[in-house]
ROLOPA-714816 format. One record per atom (N, C-alpha, C, O): residue number from 1; residue in three letters; atom name; x, y, z. Coordinates in Angstrom, 3 decimals, m for minus. Layout:
# residues N
ATOM   pos   code   site          X          Y          Z
ATOM   NUM    ALA     CA          X          Y          Z
...
***
This chain:
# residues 34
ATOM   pos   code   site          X          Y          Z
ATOM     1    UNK      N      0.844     m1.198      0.000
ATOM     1    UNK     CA      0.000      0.000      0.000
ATOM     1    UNK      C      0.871      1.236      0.000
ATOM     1    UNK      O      1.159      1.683      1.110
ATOM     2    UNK      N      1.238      1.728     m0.842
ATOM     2    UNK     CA      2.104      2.990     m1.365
ATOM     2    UNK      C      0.988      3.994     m1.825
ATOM     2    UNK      O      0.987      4.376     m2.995
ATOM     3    UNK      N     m0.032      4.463     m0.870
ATOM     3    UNK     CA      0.109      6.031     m1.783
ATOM     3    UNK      C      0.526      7.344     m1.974
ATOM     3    UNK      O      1.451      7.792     m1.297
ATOM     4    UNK      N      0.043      7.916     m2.687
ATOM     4    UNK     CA      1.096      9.486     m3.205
ATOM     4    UNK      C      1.013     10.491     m1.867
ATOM     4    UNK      O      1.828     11.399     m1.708
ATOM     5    UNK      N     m0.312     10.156     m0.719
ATOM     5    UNK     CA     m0.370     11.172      0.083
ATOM     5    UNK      C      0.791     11.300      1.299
ATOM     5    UNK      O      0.887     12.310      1.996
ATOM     6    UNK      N      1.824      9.888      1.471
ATOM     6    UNK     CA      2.859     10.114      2.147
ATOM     6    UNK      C      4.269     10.705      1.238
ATOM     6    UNK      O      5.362     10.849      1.785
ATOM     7    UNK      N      4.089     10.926      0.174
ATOM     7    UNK     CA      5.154     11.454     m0.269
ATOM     7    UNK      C      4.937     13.041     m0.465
ATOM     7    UNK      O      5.772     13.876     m0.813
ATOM     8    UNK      N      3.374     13.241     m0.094
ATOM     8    UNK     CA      3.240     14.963     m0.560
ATOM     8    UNK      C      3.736     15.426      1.541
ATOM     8    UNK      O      4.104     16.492      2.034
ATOM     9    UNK      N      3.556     14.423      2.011
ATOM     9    UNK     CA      3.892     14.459      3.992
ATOM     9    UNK      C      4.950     14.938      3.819
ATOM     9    UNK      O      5.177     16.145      3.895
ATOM    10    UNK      N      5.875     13.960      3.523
ATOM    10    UNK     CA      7.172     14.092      3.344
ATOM    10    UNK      C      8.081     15.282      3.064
ATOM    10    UNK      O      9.220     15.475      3.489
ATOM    11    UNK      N      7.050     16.335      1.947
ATOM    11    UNK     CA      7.508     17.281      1.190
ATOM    11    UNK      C      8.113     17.969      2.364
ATOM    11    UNK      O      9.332     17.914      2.527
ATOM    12    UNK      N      7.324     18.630      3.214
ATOM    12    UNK     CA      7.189     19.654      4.553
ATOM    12    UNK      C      8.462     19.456      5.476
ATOM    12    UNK      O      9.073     20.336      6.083
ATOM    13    UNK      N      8.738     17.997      5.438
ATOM    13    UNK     CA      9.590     17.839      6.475
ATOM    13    UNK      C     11.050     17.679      6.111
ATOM    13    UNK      O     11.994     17.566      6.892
ATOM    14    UNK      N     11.072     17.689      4.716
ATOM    14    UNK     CA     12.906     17.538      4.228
ATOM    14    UNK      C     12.483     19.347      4.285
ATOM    14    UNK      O     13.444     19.904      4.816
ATOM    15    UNK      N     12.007     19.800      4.125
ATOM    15    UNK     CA     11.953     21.444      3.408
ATOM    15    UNK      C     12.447     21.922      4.934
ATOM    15    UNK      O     13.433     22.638      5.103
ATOM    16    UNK      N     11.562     21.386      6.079
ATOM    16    UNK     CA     12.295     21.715      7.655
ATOM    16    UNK      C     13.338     21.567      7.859
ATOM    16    UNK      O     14.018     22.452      8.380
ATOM    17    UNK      N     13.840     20.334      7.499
ATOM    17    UNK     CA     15.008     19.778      8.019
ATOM    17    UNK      C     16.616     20.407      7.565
ATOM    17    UNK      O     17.723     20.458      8.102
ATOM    18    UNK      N     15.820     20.967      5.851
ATOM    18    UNK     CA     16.604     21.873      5.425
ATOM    18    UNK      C     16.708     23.369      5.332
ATOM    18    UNK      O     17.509     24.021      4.662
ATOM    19    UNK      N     15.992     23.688      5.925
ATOM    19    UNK     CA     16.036     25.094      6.905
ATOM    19    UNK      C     16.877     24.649      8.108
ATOM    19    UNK      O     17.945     25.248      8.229
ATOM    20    UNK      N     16.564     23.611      9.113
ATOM    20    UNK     CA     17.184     23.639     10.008
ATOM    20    UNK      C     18.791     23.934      9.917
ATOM    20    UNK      O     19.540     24.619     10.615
ATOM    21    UNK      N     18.955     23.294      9.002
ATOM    21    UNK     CA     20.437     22.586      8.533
ATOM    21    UNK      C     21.350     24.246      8.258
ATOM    21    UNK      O     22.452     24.663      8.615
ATOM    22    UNK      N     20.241     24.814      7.469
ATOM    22    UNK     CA     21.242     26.065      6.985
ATOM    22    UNK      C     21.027     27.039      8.067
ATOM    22    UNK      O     21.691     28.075      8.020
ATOM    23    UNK      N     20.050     26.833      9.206
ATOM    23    UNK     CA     20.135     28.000     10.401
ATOM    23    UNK      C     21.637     27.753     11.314
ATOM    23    UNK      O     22.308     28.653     11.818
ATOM    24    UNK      N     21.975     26.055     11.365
ATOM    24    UNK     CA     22.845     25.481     12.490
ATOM    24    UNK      C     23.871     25.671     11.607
ATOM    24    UNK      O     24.804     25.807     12.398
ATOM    25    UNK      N     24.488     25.805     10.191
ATOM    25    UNK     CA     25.276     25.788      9.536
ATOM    25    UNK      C     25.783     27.632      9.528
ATOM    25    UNK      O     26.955     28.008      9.518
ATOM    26    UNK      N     24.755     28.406      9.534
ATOM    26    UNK     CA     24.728     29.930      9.297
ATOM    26    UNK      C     25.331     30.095     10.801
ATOM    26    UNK      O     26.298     30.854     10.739
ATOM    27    UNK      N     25.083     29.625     12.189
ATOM    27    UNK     CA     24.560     30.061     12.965
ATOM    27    UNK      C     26.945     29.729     13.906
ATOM    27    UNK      O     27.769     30.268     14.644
ATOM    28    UNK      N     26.791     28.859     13.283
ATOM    28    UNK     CA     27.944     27.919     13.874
ATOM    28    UNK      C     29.507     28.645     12.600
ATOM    28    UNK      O     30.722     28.633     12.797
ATOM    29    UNK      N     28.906     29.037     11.705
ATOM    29    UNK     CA     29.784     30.008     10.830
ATOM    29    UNK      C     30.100     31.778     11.680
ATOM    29    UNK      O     31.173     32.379     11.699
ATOM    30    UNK      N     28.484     32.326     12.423
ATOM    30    UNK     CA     29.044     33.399     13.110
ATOM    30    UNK      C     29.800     32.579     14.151
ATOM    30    UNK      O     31.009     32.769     14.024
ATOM    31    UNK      N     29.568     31.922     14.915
ATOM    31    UNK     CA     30.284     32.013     16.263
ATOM    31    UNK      C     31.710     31.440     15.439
ATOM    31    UNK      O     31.790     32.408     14.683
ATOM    32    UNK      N     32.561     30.812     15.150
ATOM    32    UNK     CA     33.528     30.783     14.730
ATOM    32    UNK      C     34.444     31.819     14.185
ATOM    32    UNK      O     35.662     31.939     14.052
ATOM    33    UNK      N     33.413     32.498     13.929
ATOM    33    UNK     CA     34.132     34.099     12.947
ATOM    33    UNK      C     34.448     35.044     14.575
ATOM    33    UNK      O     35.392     35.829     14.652
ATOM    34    UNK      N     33.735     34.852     15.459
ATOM    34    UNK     CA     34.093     35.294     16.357
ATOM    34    UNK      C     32.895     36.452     16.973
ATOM    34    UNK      O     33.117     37.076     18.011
***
């Protein structure tokens, strides 16, 4: 049982995960810079 409505789920949460990614990536670039 594969239908399309867990892959439209899915959409939301890589799209989070990749916000997250570039806040902890942005965030960990200031504190290093000082």
């Amino acid at each position: 049982r594969h239908d399309p409505c867990v892959a439209l789920r899915g959409v939301p949460v890589v799209e989070a995960m990749a916000a997250i990614v570039l806040a902890d990536a942005k965030l960990r670039h200031r504190a290093q810079m000082g």
